[in-house]
SEMAR-663027 format. One line per 8 residues: their letters; for each residue x negated, y, z negated of N, C-alpha, C. Coordinates in Angstrom, 1 decimal. Layout:
# residues N
a> X,Y,Z,X,Y,Z,X,Y,Z  ...
END
This chain:
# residues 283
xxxxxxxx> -78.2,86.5,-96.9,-78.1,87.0,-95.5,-76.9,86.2,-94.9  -76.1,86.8,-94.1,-75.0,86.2,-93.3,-75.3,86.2,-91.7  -74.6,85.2,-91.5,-75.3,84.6,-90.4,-74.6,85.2,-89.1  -74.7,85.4,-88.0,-74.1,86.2,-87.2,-73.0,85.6,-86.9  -72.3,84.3,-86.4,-71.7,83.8,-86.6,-69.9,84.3,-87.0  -70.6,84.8,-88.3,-69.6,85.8,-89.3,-68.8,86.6,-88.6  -69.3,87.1,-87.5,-68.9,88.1,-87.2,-67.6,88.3,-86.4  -66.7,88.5,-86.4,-65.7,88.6,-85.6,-65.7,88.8,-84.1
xxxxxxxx> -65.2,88.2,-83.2,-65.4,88.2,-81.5,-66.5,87.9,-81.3  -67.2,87.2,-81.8,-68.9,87.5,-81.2,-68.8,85.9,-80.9  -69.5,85.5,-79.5,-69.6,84.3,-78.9,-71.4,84.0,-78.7  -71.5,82.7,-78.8,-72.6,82.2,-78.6,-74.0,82.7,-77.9  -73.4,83.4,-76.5,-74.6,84.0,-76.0,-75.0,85.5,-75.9  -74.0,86.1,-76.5,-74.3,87.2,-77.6,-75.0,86.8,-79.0  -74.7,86.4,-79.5,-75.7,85.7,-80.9,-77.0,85.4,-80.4  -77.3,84.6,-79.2,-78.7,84.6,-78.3,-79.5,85.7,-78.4
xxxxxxxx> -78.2,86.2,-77.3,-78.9,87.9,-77.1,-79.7,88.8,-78.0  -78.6,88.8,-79.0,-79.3,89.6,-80.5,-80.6,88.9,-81.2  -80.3,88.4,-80.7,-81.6,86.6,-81.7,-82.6,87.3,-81.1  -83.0,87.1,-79.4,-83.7,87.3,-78.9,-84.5,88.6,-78.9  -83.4,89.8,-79.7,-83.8,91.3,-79.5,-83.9,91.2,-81.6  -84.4,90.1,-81.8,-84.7,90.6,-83.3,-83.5,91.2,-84.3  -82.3,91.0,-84.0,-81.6,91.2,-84.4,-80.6,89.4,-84.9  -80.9,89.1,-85.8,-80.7,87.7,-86.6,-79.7,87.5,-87.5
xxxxxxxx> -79.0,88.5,-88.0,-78.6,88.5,-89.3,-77.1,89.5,-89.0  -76.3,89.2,-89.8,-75.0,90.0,-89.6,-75.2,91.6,-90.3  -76.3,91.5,-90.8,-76.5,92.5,-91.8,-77.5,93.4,-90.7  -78.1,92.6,-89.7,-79.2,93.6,-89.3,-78.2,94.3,-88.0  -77.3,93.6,-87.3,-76.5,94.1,-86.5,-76.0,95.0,-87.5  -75.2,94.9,-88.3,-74.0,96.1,-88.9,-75.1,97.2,-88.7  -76.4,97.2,-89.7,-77.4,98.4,-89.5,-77.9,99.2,-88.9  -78.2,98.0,-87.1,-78.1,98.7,-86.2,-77.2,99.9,-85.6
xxxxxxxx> -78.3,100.5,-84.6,-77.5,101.8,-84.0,-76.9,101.8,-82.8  -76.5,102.0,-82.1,-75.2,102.3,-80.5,-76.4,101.8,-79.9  -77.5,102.8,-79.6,-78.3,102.7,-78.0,-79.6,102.0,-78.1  -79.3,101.0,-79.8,-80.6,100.4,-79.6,-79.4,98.7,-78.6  -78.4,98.6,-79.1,-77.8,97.2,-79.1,-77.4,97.4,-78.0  -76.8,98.5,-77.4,-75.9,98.8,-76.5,-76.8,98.2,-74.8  -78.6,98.7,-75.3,-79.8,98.6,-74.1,-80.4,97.0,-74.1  -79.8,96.5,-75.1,-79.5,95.0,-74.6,-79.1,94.1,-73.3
xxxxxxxx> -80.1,93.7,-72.7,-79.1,93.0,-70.9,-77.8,92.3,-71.1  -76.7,92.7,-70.8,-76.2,91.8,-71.5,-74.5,92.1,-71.7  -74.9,92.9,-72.6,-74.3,94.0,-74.1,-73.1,95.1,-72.7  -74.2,95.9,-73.1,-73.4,97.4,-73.0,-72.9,98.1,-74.5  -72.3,99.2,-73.5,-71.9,100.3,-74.7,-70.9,99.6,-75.8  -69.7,99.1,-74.6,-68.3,98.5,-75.4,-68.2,97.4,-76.5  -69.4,96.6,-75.7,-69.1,95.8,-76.5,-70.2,95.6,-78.0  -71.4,96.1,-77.5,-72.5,96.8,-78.6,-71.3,97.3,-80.0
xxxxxxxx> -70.8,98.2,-79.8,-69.9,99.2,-80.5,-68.8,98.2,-81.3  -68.1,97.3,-80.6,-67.3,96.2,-81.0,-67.8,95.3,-81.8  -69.2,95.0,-81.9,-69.9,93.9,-82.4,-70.7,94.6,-83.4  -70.5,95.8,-83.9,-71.9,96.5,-84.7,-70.3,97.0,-85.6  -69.3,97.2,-85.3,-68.0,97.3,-86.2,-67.6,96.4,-86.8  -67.5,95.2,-86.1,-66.8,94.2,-86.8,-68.0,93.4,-87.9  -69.5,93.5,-87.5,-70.2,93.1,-88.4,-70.3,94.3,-89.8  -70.0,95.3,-89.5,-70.0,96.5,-90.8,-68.4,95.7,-91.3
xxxxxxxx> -67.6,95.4,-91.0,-66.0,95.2,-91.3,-66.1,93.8,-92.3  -66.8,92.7,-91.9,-67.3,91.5,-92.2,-67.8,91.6,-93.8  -69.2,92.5,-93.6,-69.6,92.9,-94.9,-69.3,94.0,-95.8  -67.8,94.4,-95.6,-67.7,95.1,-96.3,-68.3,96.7,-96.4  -68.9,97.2,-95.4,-69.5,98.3,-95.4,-68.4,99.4,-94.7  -67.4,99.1,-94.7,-66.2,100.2,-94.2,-65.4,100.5,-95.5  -65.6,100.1,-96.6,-64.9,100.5,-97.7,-65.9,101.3,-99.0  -65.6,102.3,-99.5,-66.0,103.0,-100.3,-65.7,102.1,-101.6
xxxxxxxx> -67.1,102.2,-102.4,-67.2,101.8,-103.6,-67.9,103.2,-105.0  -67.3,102.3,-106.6,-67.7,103.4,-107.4,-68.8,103.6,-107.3  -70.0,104.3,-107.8,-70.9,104.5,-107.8,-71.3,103.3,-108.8  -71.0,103.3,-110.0,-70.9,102.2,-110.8,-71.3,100.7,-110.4  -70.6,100.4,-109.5,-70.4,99.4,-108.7,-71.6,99.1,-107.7  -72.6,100.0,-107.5,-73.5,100.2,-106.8,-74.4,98.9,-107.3  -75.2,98.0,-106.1,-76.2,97.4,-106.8,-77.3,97.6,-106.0  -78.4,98.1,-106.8,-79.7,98.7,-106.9,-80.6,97.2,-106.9
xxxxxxxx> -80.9,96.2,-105.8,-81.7,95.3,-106.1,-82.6,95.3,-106.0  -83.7,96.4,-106.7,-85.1,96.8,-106.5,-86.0,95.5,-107.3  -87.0,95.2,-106.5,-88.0,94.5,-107.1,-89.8,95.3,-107.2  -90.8,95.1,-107.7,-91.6,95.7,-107.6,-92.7,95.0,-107.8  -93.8,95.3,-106.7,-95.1,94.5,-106.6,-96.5,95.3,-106.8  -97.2,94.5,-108.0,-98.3,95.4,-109.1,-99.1,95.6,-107.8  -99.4,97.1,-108.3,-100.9,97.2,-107.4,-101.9,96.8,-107.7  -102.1,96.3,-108.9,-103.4,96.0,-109.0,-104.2,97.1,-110.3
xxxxxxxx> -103.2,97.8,-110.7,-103.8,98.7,-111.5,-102.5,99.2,-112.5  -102.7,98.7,-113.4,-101.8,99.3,-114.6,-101.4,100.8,-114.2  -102.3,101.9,-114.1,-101.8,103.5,-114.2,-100.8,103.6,-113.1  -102.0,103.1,-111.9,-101.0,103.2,-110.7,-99.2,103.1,-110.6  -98.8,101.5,-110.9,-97.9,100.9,-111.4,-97.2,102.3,-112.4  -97.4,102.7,-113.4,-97.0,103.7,-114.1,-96.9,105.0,-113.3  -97.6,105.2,-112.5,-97.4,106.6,-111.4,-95.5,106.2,-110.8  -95.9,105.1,-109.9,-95.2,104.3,-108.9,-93.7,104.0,-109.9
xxxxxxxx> -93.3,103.7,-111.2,-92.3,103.8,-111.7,-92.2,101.9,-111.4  -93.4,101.6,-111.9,-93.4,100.2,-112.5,-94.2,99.0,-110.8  -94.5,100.1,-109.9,-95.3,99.1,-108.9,-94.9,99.5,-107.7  -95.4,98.7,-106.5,-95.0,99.3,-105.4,-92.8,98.5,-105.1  -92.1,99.4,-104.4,-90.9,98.8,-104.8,-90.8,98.1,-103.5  -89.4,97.4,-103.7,-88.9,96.6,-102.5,-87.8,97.3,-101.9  -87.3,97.0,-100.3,-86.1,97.5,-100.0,-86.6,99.5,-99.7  -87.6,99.4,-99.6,-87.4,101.2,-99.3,-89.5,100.9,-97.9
xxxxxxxx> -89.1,102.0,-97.7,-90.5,102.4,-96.8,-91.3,103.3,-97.6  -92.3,103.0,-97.5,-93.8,103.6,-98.4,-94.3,104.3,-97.7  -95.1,105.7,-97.3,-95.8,106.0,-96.7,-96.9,106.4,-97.2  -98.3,105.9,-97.5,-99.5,106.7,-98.3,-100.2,106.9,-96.8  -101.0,108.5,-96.9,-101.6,108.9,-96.1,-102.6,109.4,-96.6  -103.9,109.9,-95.9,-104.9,110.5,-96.5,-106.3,110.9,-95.5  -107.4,111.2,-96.0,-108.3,111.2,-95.3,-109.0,110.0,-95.0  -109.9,109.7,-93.5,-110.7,108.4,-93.6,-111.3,108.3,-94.8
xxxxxxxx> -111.3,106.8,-95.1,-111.7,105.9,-96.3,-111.4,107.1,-97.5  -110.3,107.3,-97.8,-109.7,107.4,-98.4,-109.1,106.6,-99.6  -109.0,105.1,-99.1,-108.7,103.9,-99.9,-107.4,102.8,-99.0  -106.7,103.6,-97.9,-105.4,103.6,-97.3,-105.5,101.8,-97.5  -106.5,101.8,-96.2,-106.3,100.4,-96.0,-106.8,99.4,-97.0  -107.6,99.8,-98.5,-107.7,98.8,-99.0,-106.9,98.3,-100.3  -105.6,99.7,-100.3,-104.3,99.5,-100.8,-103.3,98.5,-99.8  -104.0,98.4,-98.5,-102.8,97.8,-98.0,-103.3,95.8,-97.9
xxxxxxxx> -104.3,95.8,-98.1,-105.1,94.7,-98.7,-105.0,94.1,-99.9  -104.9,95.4,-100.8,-104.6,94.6,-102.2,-103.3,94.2,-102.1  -102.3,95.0,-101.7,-100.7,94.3,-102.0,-100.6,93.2,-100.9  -101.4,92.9,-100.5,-100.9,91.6,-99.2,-101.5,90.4,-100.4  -102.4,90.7,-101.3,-102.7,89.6,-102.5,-101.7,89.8,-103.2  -101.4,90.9,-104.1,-100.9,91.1,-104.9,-99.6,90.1,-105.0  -98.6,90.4,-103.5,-97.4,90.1,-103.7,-97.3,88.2,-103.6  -98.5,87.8,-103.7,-98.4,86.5,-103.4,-98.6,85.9,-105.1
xxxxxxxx> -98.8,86.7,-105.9,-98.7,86.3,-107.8,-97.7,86.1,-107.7  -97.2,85.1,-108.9,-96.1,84.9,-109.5,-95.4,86.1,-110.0  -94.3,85.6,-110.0,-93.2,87.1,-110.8,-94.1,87.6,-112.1  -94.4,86.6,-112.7,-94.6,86.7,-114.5,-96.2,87.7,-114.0  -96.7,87.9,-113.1,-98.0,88.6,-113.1,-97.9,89.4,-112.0  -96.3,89.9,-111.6,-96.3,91.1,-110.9,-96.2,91.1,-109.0  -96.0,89.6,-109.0,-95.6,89.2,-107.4,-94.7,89.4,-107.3  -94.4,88.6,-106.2,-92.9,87.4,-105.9,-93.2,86.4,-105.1
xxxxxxxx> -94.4,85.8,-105.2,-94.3,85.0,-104.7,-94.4,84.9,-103.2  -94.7,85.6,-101.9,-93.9,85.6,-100.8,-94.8,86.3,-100.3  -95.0,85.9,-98.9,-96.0,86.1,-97.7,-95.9,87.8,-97.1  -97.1,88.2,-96.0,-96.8,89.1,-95.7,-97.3,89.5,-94.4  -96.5,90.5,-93.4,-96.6,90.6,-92.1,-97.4,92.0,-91.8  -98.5,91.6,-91.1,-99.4,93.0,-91.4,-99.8,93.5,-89.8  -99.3,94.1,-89.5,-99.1,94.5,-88.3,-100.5,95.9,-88.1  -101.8,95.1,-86.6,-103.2,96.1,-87.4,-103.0,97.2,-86.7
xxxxxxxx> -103.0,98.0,-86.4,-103.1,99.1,-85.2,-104.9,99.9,-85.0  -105.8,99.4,-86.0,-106.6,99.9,-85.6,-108.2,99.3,-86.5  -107.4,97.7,-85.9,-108.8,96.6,-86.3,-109.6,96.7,-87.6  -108.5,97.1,-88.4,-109.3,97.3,-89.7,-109.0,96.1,-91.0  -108.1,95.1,-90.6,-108.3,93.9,-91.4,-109.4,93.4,-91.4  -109.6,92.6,-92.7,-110.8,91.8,-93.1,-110.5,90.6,-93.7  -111.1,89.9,-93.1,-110.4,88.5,-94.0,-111.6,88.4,-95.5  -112.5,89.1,-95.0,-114.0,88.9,-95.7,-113.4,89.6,-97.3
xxxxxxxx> -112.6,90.7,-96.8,-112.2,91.3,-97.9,-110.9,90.9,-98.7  -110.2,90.2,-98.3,-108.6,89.7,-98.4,-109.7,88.8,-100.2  -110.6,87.8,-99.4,-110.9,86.9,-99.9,-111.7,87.0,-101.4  -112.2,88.4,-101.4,-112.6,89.1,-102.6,-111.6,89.6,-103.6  -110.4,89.6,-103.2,-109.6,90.4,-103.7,-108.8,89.1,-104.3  -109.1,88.1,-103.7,-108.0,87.1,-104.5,-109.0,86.4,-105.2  -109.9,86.6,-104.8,-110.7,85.9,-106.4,-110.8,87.0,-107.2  -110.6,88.2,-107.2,-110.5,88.8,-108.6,-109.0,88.5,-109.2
xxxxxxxx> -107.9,87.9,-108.5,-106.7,87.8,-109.1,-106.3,86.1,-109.3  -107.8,85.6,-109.1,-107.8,84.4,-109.5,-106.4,83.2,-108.2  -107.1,83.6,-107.6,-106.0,83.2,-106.2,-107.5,82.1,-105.4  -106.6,81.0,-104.5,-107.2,80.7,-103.8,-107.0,81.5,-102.3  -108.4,81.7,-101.8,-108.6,82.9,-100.6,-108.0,82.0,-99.4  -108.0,80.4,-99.3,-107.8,80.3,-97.9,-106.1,80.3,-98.0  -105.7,80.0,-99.4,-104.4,80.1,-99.6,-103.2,81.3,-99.4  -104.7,82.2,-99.9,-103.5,83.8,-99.6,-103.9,84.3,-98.5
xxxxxxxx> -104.8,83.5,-97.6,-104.8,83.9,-96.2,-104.0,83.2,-94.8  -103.7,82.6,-95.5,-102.8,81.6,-94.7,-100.9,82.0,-95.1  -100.9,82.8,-96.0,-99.5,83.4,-96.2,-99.4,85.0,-95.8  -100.7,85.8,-94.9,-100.4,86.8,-94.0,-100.9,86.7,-92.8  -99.6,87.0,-92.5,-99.0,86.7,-90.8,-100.1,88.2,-89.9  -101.1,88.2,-89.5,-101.7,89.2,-88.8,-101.3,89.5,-87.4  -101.2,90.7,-86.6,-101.1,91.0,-85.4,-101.7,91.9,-84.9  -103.0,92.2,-84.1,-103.7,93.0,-83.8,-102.8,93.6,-82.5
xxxxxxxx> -102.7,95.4,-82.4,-101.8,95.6,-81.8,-102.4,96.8,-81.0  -101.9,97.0,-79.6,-103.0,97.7,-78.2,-102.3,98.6,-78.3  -101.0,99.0,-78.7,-100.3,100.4,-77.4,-99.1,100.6,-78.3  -98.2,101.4,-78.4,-97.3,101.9,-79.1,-96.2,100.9,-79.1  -96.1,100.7,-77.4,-94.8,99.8,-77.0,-95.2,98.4,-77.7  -96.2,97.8,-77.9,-96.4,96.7,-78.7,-96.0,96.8,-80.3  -96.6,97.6,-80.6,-96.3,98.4,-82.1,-94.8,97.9,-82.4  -93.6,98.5,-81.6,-92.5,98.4,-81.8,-92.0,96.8,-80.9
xxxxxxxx> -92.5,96.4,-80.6,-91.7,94.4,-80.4,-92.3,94.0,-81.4  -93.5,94.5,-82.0,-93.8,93.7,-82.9,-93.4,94.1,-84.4  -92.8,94.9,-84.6,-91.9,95.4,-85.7,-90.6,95.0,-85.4  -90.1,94.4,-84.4,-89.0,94.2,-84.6,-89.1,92.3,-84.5  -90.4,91.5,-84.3,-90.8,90.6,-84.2,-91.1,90.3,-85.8  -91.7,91.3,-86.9,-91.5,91.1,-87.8,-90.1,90.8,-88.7  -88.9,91.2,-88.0,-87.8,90.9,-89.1,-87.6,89.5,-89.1  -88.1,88.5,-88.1,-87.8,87.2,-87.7,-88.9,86.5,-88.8
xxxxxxxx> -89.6,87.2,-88.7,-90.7,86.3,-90.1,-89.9,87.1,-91.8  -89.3,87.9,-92.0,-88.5,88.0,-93.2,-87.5,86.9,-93.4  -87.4,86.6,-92.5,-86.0,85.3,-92.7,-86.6,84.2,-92.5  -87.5,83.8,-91.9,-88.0,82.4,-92.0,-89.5,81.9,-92.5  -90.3,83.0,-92.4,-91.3,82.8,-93.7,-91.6,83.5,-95.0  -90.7,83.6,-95.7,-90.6,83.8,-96.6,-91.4,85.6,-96.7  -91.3,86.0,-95.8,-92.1,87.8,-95.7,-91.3,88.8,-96.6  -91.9,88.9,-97.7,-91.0,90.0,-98.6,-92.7,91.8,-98.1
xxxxxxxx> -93.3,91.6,-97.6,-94.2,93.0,-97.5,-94.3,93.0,-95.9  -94.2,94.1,-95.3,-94.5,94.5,-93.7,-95.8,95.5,-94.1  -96.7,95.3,-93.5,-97.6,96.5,-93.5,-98.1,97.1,-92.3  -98.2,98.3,-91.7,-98.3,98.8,-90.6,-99.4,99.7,-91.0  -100.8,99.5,-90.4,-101.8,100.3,-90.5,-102.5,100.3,-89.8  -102.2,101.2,-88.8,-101.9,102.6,-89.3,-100.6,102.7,-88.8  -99.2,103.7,-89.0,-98.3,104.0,-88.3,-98.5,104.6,-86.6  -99.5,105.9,-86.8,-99.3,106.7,-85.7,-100.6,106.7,-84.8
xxxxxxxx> -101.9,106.4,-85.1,-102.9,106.2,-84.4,-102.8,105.8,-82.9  -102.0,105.2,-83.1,-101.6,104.7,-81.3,-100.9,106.1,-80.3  -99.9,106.2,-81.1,-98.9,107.3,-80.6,-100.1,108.3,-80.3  -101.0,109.1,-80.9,-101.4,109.9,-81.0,-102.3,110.1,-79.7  -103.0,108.8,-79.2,-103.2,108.5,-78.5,-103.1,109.0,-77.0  -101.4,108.1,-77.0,-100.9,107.9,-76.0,-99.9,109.1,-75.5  -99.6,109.5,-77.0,-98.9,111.4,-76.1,-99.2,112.5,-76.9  -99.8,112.6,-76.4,-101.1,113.7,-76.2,-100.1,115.6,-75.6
xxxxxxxx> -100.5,116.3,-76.2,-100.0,117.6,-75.8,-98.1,117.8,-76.3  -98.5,119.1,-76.5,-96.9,119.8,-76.9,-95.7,118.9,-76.0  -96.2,119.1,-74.5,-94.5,118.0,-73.6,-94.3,116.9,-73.9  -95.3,115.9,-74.8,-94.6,114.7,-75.2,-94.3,114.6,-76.5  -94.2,115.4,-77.4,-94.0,115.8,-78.6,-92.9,115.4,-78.9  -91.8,115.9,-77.9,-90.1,115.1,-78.1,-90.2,113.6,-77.6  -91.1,113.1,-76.6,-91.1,111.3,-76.5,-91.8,110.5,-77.8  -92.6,111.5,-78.2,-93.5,110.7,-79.3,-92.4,110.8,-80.5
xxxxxxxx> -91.9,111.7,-80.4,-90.5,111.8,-82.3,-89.7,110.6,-82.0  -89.5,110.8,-80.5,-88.1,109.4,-80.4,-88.3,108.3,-80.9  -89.9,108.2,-80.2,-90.6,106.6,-81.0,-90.6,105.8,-81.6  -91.5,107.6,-82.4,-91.6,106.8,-83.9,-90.0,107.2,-84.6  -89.5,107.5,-84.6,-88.3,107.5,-85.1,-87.3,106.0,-85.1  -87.8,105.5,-83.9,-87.2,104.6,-83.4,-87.8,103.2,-84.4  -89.2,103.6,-84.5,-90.1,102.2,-85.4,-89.8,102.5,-86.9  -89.0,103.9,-87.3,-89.4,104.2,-89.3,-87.6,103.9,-89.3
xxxxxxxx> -86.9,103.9,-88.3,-85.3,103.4,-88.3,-85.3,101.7,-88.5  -86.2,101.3,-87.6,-86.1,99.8,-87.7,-86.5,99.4,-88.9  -87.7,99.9,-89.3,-88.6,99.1,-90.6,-87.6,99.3,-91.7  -87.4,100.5,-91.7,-86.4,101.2,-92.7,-85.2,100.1,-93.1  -84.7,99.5,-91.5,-83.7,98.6,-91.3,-83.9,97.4,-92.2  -84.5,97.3,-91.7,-85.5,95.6,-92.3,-85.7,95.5,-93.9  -86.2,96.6,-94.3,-86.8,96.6,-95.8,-85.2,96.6,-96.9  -84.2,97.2,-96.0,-82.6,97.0,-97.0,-82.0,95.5,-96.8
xxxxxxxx> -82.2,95.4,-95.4,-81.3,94.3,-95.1,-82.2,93.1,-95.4  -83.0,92.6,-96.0,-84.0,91.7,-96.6,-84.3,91.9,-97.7  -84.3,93.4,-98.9,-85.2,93.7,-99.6,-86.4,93.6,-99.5  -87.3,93.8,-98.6,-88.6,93.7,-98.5,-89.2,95.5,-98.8  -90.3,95.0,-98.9,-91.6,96.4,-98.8,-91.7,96.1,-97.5  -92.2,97.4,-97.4,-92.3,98.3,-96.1,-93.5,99.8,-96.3  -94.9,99.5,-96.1,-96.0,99.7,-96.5,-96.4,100.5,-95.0  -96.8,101.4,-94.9,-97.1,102.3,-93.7,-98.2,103.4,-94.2
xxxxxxxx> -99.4,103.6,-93.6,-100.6,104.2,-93.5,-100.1,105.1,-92.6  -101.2,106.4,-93.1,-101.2,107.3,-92.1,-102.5,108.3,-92.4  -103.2,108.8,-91.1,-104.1,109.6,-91.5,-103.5,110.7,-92.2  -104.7,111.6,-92.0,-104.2,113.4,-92.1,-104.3,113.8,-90.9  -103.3,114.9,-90.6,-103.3,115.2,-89.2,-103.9,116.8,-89.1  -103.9,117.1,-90.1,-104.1,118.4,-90.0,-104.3,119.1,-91.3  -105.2,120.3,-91.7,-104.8,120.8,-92.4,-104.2,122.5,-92.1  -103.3,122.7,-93.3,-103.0,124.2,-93.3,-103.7,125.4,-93.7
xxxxxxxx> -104.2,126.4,-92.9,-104.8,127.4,-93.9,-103.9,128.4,-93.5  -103.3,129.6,-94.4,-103.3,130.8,-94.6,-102.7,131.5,-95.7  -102.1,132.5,-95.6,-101.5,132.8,-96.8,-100.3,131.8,-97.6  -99.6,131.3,-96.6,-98.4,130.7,-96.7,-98.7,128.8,-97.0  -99.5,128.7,-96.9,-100.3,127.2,-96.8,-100.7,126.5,-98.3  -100.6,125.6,-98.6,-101.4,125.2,-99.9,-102.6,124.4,-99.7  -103.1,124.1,-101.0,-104.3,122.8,-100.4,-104.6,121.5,-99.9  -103.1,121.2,-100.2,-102.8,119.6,-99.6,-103.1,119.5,-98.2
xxxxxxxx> -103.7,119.1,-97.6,-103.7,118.1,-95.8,-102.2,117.7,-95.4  -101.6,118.1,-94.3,-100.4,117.5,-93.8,-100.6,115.9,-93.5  -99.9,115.2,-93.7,-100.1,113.6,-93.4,-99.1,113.2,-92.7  -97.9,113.4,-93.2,-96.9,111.9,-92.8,-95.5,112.5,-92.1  -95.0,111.7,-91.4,-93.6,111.7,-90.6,-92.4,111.2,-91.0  -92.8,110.4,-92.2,-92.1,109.4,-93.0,-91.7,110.1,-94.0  -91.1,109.2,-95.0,-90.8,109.6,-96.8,-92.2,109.4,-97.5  -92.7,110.9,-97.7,-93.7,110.7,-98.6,-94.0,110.5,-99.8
xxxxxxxx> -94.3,109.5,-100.3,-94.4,109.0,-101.5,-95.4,108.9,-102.5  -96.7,109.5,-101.8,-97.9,109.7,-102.6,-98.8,110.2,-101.9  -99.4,111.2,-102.3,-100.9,111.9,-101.4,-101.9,111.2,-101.8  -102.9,112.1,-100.6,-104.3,111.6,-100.7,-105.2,112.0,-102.1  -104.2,112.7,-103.1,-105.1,113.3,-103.8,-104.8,112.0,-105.4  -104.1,111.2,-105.0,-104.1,109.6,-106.0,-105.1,108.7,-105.4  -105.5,109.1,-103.9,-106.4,108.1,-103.3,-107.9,108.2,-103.1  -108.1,109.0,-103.5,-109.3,110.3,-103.5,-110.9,108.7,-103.7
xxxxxxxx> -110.3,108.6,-105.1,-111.2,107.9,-106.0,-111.2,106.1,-105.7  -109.9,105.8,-105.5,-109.3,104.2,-105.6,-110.0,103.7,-107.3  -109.8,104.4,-108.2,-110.1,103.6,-109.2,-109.2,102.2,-109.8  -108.3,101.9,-108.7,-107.1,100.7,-109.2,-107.7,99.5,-108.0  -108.3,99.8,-106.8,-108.5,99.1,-106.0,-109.9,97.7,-106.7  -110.1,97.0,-105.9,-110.7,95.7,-106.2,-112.2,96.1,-105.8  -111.7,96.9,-104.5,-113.4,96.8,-103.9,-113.4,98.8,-103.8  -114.4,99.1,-103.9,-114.9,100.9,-103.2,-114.5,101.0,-102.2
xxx> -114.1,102.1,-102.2,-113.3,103.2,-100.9,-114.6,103.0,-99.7  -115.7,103.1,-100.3,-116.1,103.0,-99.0,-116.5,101.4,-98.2  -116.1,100.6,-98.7,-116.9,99.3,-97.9,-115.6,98.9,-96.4
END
């Protein structure tokens, strides 16, 4: 990571500023967009714009490279289940956003329980070693269960509970300080997993009916931009639940359940069973 510093024209209480708005890193500025940096007190348009160029200019992100040249620094964290891992193209990855969605107890959350163990294994048994930020949206952590799951991976429980960072979360607008409150534990506690469970439960909530349809896209748009942000500019996982929202029937319809707003990366019909999970879908 490069430190803001780096950055050309950029003075001390700008470097604050961005500190304070979760933005830490020369890399998470360059990433950033116009009217997240620009709504900074502070900032503004001009100089938002001047300071999100010269950090792209800094790292090299204004020059075209071969494809060749490309570096792909994927890492991957076991689920817990050999097939899975073989579905998933060797585990859950780093550096990208996950979205599994499905029906209640489905398995959602107790996938997002095993990789908060999982990723605390050593490399040689499918970790990395490194903590994780689990952001709850709908009171469904268990420490009761964390603690089961690391004695089947031969872990000490108060040890792997003490390396996830939990946040029980009330309202949308919390949701998002605290995702962007997460990128500050990527850099200084060692957080290679973010998990958000559920993504939309709140939203759904809170804007209710067809007229807020365009305030609720901004939103979430706004939190799958940031996470998205975070999971490149750190290599971390980026783990996001979601119900089913709906299903389709008619001619034109198939059997799948609609789920997700995100990059979908696996349905409910791999979660159906949880035969890779530690504990039953239903407990």
């Amino acid at each position: 990571m490069s430190d803001l510093s780096q950055v050309k024209g950029i003075n001390a209480r700008q470097i604050k500023l961005l500190q304070e708005n979760g933005v830490s890193t020369a890399e998470a500025l360059a990433m950033s967009t116009l009217n997240i940096v620009s709504e900074i007190d502070g900032l503004g348009d001009k100089t938002a714009k001047k300071l999100i160029w010269n950090a792209r200019n800094a790292l090299g992100m204004t020059d075209f490279i071969t494809a060749a040249d490309i570096d792909e620094n994927v890492e991957f964290i076991t689920t817990g289940s050999s097939e899975l891992n073989r579905i998933l193209g060797g585990g859950f990855q780093t550096g990208k956003l996950t979205e599994v969605y499905g029906p209640f107890k489905s398995g959602k959350t107790n996938l997002a329980h095993t990789l908060s163990v999982t990723i605390q294994l050593s490399k040689s048994r499918g970790g990395l070693e490194s903590s994780v930020a689990y952001i709850d949206t709908e009171n469904t952590f268990s420490k009761e269960k964390i603690k089961r799951i690391a004695k089947r991976f031969e872990l000490d429980p108060n040890e792997v509970l003490s390396k996830i960072f939990h946040v029980r979360i009330y309202s949308s607008d919390h949701q998002s300080q605290m995702i962007m409150k997460a990128e500050t534990l990527c850099k200084t506690r060692n957080v290679s997993l973010i998990v958000v469970d559920s993504l939309m439960s709140l939203m759904r909530a809170e804007y209710v009916g067809i007229g807020m349809l365009a305030r609720r896209q901004g939103v979430l748009n706004n939190m799958l931009h940031g996470l998205s942000r975070i999971a490149e500019t750190y290599n971390c996982g980026v783990l996001v639940t979601n119900q089913v929202a709906t299903k389709m029937m008619g001619m034109f319809s198939g059997d799948d359940a609609i789920g997700g707003n995100s990059e979908i990366i696996f349905n409910d019909s791999l979660l159906n069973n949880c035969p890779w999970l530690s504990l039953p879908c239903n407990v």
